[in-house]
N, C-alpha and C positions, 0 to 999 in steps of 0.2 A: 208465215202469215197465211192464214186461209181466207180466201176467196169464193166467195159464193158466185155460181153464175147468174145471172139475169141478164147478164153477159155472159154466165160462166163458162169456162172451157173444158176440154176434153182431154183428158189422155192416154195414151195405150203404151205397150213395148213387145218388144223381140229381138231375141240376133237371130241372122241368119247367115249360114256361114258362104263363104264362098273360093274356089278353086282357081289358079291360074295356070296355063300349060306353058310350056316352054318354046320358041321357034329354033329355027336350024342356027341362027345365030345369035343363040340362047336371050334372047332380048322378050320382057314379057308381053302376052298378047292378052286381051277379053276375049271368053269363048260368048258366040252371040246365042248359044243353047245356056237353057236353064235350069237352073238346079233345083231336086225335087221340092226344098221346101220352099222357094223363090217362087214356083208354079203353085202353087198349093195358096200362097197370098195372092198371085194374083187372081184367082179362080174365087177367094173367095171376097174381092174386091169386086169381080163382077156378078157374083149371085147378091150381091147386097147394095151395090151403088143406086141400085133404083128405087130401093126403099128410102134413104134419106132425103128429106128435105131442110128447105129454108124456112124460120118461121121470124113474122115480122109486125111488130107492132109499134101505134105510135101513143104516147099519154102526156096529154096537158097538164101544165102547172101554172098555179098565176102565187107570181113572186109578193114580196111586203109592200110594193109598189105599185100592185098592182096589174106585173106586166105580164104578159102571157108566152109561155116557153114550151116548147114541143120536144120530147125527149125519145128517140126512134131505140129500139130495142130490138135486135138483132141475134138469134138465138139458131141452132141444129136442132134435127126434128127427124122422125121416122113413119113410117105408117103400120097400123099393127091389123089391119085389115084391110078387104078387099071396099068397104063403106065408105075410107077413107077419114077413118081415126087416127089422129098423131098422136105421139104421144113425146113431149118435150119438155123442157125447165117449169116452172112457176110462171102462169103469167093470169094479169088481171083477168077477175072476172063480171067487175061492176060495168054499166053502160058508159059506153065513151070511148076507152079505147077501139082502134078498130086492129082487125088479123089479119092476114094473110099468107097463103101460105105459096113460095116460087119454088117452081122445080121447073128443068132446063127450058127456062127463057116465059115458062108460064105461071102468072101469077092468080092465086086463088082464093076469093076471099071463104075467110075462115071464124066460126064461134067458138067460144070456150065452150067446153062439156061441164069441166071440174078441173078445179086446181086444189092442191096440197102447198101451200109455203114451207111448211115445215121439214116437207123431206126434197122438197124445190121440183114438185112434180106433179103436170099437167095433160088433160086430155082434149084435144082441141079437134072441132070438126071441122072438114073441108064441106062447104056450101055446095057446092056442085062437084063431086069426085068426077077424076078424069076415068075412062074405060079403062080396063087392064091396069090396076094399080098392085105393081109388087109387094109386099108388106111381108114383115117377120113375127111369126107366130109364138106367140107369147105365152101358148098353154104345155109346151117344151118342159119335158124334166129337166129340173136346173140342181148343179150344185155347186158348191164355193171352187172355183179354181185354185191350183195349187198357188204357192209363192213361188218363184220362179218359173211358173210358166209361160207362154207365148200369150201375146193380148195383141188386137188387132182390132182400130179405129178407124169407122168411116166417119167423118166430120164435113161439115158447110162453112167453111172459114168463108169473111169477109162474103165477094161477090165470085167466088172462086166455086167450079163446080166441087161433086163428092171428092173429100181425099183422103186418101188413105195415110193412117198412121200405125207405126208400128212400136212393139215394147213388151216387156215382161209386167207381171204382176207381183209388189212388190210389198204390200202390206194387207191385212186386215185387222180393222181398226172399227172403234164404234165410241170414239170419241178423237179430237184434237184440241190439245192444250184443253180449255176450259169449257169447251163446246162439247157437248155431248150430242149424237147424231141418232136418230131416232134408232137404228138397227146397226149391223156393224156393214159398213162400207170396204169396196175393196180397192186398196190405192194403185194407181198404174203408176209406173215410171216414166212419163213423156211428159214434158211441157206444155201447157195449152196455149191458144190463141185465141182473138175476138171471135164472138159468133158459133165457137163448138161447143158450147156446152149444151144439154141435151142429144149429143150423139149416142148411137150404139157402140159398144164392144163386145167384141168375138174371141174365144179362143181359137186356137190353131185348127182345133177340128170344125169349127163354124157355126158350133154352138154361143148363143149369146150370152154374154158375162156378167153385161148391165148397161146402165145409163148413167153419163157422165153430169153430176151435180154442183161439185167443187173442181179448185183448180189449188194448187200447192205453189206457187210462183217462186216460192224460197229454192225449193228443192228439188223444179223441174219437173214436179207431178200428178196428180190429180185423186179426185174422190167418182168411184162408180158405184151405183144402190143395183144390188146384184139382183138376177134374173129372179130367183124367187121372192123377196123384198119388194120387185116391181110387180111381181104375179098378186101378191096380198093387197098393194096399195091398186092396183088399177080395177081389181075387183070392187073393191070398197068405194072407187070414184064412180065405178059404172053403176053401184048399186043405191048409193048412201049421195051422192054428192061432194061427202069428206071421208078424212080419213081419221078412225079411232088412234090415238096417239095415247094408251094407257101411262100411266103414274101408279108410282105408290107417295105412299105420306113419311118415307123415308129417304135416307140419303145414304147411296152404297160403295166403301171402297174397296179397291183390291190391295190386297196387302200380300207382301211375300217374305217368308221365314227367313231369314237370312243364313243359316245356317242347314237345312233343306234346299233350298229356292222352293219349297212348292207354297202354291199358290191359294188364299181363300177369302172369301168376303166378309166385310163387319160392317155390321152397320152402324155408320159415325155419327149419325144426329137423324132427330125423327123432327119431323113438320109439326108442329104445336097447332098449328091453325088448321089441322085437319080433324074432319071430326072422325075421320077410320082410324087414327093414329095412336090415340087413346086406349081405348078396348081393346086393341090387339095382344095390347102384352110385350110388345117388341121393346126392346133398352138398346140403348148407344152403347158399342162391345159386346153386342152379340154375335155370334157369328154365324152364317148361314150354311151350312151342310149341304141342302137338296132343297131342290124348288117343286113340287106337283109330281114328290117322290124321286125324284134324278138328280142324281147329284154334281156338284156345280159349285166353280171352283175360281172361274174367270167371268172377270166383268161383259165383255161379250156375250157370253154365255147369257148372263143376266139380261142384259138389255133386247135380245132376241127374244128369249123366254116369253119379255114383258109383251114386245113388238107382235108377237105373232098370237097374243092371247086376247081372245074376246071381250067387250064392254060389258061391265059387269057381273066380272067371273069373282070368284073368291078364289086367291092363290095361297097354295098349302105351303107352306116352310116347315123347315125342319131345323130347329134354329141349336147351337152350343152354348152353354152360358156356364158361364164356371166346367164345374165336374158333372152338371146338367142339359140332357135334349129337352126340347120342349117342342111341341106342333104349333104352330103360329096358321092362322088363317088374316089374308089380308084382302079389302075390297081394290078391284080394280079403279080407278079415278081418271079422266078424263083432262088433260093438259087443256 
């Protein structure tokens, strides 16, 4: 089951390995020295603990009875400048709720900038930024970290200061079961808990990997929208207020040879009630070759394509249909 945070949680991974020595009466001991990569975590546990925060809101409901109910929402957060911009899960933006944002022992009220529901991501400003505010810089070359490699989570569980989570990265994904996720996301391997979701993740080198959206609760693991995914949408908040979530007026699955394994897209069923869907040309069993001349084979691939391409673009295909190619142009559509 997928779990969305609004509570949502955070998760990371890693091994790291560790040595024991022997005494004169060969009985084993803990060396109280550290081992390189055990130092390397916590160094970069403390280049980042000051950047995370608490973020905290409250929103009324009046029941069919008209009674009124207060429901506290409890969320991890970071700062991405020295202004004292966070940046953290989904959260309201209409009048009423209030924010706040605690960091060690100090609370701070706080405005929304902009929220996105869709990909569960928020920019919320601190009212009065405290002096000297640590923050992690977001305009970093990012690129997909490998599958098994090292992830490392700072989170704000509960009333608990920053802690550190540790884990491998164990997927990339851009959809689960039936949910399809606006880009592809990258799954960490640790469990989450109340209150981390909107955390950062780091790879071993200290480069950041993402923010954590979803939580995996079956499988003990989690959903992060990677560092350049967060680079496109925070743009689009600081600029636009929302963020473009393109469509097409088709519906795309990945199919695989069985006999090959290799992998390609068809298009299963086209939207009737579009009016870009019609003109196109496009037929249910077609198959998709290359998108904007690149050719393109996995659904990730697709859903990125769509993610990172502008409102109102016409996108080229290069579509198979029988023992026929054909060019297909498709207008971009706005969810």
């Amino acid at each position: 089951m997928l779990r969305r945070f609004g509570s949502f949680a955070l998760a990371s991974a890693a091994l790291v390995g560790a040595t024991v020595a022997g005494t004169p009466s060969d009985q084993p001991a803990r060396s109280s020295e550290t081992i390189p990569g055990e130092q390397r975590l916590i160094e970069l546990y403390r280049d980042y603990r000051d950047t995370v925060v608490k973020v905290k809101y409250a929103v009324k409901t009046v029941d069919e009875n008209g009674k009124e109910h207060v429901a506290l929402t409890v969320q991890s957060g970071f700062y991405i400048d020295a202004k004292g911009t966070v940046l953290t899960n989904a959260v309201p933006t209409q009048k009423g709720p209030r924010l706040r944002i605690e960091k060690d022992g100090l609370q701070l009220l706080a405005v929304p900038l902009a929220s996105d529901p869709r990909s569960n991501i928020a920019l919320i400003q601190v009212a009065k930024p405290p002096p000297g505010i640590r923050y992690i810089d977001l305009s970093q070359p990012a690129s997909a970290p490998r599958i098994g490699s090292l992830a490392y989570a700072i989170t704000s569980p509960l009333d608990l200061a920053p802690t550190p989570k540790l884990g491998i990265v164990t997927g990339q994904e851009s959809s689960f079961g039936e949910i399809e996720f606006p880009c592809t996301y990258t799954r960490i391997g640790i469990s989450s808990g109340p209150a981390e979701g909107g955390s950062p993740v780091f790879g071993s080198d200290g480069a950041l990997i993402g923010l954590s959206v979803a939580s995996l609760p079956d499988v003990a693991s989690s959903y992060v929208v990677p560092t350049r995914s967060l680079q496109h949408i925070v743009a689009q908040l600081r600029k636009n207020g929302t963020v473009f979530h393109p469509k097409l007026p088709v519906q795309i699955s990945e199919r695989v040879n069985p006999n090959t394994l290799q992998r390609s897209l068809e298009v299963s069923a086209l939207d009737a009630s579009s009016a870009a869907a019609k003109p196109s040309g496009l037929q249910a069993g077609d198959l998709i070759l290359s998108l904007q001349g690149k050719a393109i084979s996995g659904i990730n691939e697709w859903r990125d394509a769509l993610f990172f391409s502008p409102a109102g673009q016409f996108l080229s295909l290069t579509i198979q249909r029988g023992e026929e190619q054909k060019e297909i142009a498709l207008l971009l559509e706005s969810q």
